[in-house]
N, C-alpha and C positions, 0 to 999 in steps of 0.2 A: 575550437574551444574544447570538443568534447565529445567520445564517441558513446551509441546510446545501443538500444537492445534491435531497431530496426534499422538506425540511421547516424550520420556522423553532423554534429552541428558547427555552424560557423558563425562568426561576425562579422557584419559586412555593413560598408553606407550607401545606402540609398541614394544616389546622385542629385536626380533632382528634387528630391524632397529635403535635401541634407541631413538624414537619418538612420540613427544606427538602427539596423537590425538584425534580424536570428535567421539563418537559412539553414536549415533541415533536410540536407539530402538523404535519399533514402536509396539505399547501396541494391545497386541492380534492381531497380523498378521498371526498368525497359524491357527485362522478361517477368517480373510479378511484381502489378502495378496496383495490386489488392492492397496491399499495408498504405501505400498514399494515398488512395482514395477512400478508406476507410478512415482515415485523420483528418480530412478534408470534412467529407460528407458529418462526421460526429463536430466537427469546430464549426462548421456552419451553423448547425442545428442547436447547439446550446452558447450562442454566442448572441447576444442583444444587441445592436448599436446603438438603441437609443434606451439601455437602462446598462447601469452598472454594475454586472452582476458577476465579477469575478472571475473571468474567463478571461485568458492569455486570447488577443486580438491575431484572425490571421489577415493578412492583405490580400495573399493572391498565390499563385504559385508560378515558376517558370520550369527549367528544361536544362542540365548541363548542357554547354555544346559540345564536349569532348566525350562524356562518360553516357549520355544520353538519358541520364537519370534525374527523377522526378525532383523537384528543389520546393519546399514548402518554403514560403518570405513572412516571417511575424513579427509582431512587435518584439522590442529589446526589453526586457524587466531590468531594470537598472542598478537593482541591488542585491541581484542573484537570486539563490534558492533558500529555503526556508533554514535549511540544516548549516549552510556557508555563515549566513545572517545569524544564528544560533551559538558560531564559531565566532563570530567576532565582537556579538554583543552580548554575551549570556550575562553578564555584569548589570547590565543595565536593564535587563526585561523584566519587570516588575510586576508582581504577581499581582497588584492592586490596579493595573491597567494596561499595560502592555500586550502580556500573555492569555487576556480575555478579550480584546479586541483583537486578535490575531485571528483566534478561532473563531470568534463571531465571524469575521469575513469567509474564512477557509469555508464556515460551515454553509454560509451561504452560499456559495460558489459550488458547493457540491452537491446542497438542495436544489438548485438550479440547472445542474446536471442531470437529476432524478427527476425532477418537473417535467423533462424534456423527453423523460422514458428513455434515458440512456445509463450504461452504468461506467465508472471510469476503467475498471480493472487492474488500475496498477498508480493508486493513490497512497504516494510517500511524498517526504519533505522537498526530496529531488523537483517534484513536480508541482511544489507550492512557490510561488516566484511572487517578488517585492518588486515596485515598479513604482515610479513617480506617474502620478496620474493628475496632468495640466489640463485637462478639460474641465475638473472640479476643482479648480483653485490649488494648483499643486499641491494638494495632498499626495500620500503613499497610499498605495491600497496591495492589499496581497489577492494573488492571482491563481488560479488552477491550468495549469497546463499541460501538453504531452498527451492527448485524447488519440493514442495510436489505437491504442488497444482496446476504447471507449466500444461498448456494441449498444444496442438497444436492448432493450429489455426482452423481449421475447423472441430474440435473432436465437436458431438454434444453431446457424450454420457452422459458427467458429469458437461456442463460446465456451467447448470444455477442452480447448486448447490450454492449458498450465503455462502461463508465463508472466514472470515478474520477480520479485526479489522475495526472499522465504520469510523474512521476521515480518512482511508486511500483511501474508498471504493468511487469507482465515481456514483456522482447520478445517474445516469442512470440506474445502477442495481441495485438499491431499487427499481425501476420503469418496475424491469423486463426484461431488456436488459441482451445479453450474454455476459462476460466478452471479454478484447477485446484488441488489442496493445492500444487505446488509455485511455482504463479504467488504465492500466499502468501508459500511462502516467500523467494522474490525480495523482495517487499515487506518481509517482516522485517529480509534484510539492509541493505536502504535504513535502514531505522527503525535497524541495529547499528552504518554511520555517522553519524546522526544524532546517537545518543549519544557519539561520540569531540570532534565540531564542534561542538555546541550548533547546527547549522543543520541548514535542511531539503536536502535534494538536491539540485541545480541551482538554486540561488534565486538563481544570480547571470546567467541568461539566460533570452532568452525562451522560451514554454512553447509551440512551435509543431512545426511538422512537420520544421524543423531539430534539434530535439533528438528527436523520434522518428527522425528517420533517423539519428542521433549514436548513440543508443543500438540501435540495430539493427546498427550497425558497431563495435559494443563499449563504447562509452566509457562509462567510469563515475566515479564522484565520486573526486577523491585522497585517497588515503590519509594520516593525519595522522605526524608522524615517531613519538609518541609510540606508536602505537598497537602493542601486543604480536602478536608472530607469530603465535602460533598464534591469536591472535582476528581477524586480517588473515586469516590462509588460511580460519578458516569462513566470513567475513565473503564474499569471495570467492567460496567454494563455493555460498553462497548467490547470488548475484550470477552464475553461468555460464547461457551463450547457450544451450544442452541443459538443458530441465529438468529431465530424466533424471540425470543429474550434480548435482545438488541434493541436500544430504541432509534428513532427514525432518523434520519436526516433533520427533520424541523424540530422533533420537539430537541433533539440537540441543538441547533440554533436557536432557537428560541427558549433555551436555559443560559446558552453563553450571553444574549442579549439582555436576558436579567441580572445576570452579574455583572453585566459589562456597564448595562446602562441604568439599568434603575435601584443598583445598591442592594439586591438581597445578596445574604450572604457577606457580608461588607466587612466585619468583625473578622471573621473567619479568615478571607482574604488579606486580610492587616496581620492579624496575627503569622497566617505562612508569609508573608514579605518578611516581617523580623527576622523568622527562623532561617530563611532563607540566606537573609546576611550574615547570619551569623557562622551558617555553614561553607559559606564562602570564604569566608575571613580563615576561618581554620583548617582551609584548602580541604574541605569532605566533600564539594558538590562544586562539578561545572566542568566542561570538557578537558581543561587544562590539567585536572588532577583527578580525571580517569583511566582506569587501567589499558591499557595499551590495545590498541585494534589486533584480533587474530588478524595474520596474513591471509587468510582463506577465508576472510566475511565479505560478501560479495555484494554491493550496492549498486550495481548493474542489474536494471530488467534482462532476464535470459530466459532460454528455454527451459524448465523443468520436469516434462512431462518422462524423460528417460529415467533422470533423479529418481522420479517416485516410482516408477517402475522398475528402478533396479530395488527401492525400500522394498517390497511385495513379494517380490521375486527372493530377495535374499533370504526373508523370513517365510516363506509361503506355506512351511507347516505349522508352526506357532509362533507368535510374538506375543513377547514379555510388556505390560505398562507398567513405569511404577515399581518392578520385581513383583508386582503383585498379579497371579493370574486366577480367570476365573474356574471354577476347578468344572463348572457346566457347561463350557462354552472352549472352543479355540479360535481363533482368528486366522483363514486363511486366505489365499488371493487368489484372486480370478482370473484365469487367461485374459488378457487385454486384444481386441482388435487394434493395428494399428495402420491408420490412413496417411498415407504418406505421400506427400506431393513429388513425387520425381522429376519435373519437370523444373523444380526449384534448384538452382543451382547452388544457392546461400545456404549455407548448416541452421544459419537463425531464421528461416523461413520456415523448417522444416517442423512439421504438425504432426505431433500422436494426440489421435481423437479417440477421444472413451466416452463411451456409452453412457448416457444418463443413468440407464437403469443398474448400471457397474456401479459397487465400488470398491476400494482398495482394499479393505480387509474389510470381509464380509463375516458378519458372527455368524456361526452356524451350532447349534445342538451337536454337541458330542454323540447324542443316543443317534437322529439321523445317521449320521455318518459310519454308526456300529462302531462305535470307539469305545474303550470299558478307561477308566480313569481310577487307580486305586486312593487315589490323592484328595478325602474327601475335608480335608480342614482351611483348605485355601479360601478366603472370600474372596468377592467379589471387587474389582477394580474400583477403585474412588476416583471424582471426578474430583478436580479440582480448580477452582477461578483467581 
């Protein structure tokens, strides 16, 4: 079906159960058998069987016979991924209930993650999957899946390895920070424009060290006209350079579940549906009459920790934010140690580990460093949300 940042997925039927499912090989796990049993051990650990809590179900695992590699066996979502579902119904997903019960689910599913002291690390629409769920009366329910790169919360061993897709990833960990519940939730907000556009985030430029430094100096995807305030200011809240300023996994669940289910907000909601038709009608808003995907926007989890080491490196005497710099301060980068598994024979296994107490551009005092700056009218860098 599809190849992914650890592994290649398939479709396959279950014989005697006569059931489609997903197998997830994971390329060369017979010499590093870390990334399978690290997807293993996180799907076990936030997966219910006896409560519904939005987790992609696994069965079990087996064994290529030929390749000798590790084969994950999971449930089939049946109606794809969030962003596919996006593509083919954005006509139809209505701001007055569709697109707040989507999220109320996602959010639960990812509160349930954080329950469980794990964090997802690489949470986009890719990884949000629709499934018919006949244990509850065939309803749909949307599901969280792909927990490759899920750690626990205070695992220090792997978890400032950089890997994932860039419009997802929260500034902070270009800058060196360890992944974290709130670097999630940065990513959700990505995912909560996702659902106003039918697009993914920045797919109309390249995926390089220009939108890393774009997004370190604030800039984020625009906001659509239709799109209701008070789902703009979470959206937003989600979305702030502090991830401290972030609100939690629940109380964002449990704002979508006020919208969803008990009518605040209600007016407001009615009102962005109108607009929303309206913008459609006059082909302004929905994937079909967005501007064309850059060939270099990359919606594959990858490695990025070279990426951002080559950002640091290229700038390592000054960088510019904004053309605005601070006339007290330079931004320079720090030698990185780099750990590197040789015994990995896969490029996509392969880890540069940086230091918690690193980070990429470190401010430093001009006067420290005996630097004289004749340039005393420049302000200070604006942040911006």
């Amino acid at each position: 079906m599809t190849k992914g940042g650890y592994g290649i997925i398939y479709k396959a039927t279950w014989l005697s159960n006569n059931e489609t499912v997903i197998l997830k090989r994971f390329e060369n796990s017979k010499n590093n058998i870390k990334c399978f049993l690290n997807e293993l051990k996180s799907s076990q650990h936030c997966y219910n069987r006896n409560f519904h809590n939005h987790i992609i179900k696994i069965y079990g695992f087996t064994k290529d016979p030929e390749l000798g590699d590790y084969v994950l066996v999971m449930k089939y979502a049946t109606e794809g991924d969030l962003h596919k579902y996006l593509q083919k119904e954005f006509t139809n997903i209505t701001w007055n209930y569709q697109k707040l019960r989507i999220f109320w689910q996602i959010s639960e599913g990812l509160e349930h993650i954080h329950k469980n002291k794990f964090i997802h690390r690489d949470f986009h629409s890719g990884n949000m999957l629709f499934d018919l769920n006949t244990s509850a009366g065939k309803n749909y329910q949307w599901k969280i899946g792909d927990l490759g790169l899920s750690q626990e919360i205070n695992n220090e061993s792997s978890n400032n390895e950089i890997y994932g897709i860039i419009p997802y990833i929260a500034p902070e960990i270009f800058k060196g920070s360890s992944f974290s519940k709130k670097a999630d939730v940065y990513s959700l907000g990505m995912v909560m424009w996702e659902l106003t556009t039918g697009c993914k985030p920045f797919d109309n430029v390249k995926h390089d060290h220009n939108l890393i430094y774009n997004i370190l100096d604030g800039e984020r995807p625009k906001i659509t006209e239709d799109t209701p305030e008070c789902y703009a200011n979470l959206m937003k809240s989600c979305w702030d350079p502090d991830p401290t300023k972030r609100p939690s996994i629940k109380d964002i669940r449990l704002t979508f579940g006020r919208w969803a289910f008990k009518g605040k907000n209600k007016a407001e909601f009615i009102q962005a549906e109108t607009k929303r038709i309206e913008l459609i009608q006059s082909k302004k808003l929905g994937p079909e009459f967005a501007e064309k995907r850059h060939s270099e926007a990359i919606y594959i989890s990858r490695p990025l920790s070279a990426l951002i080491s080559n950002c640091s490196s290229t700038n390592s005497s000054s960088i510019s934010f904004g053309n605005k710099k601070d006339s007290n301060y330079i931004y320079i980068s720090e030698e990185q140690d780099l750990d590197i598994d040789i015994e990995s024979s896969s490029s996509q296994n392969l880890s540069l580990k940086i230091p918690n107490t690193s980070t990429f551009f470190k401010k430093r005092n001009i006067e420290e460093l005996n630097l004289e700056t004749d340039d005393k009218s420049v302000g200070k860098r604006n942040k911006t949300s």
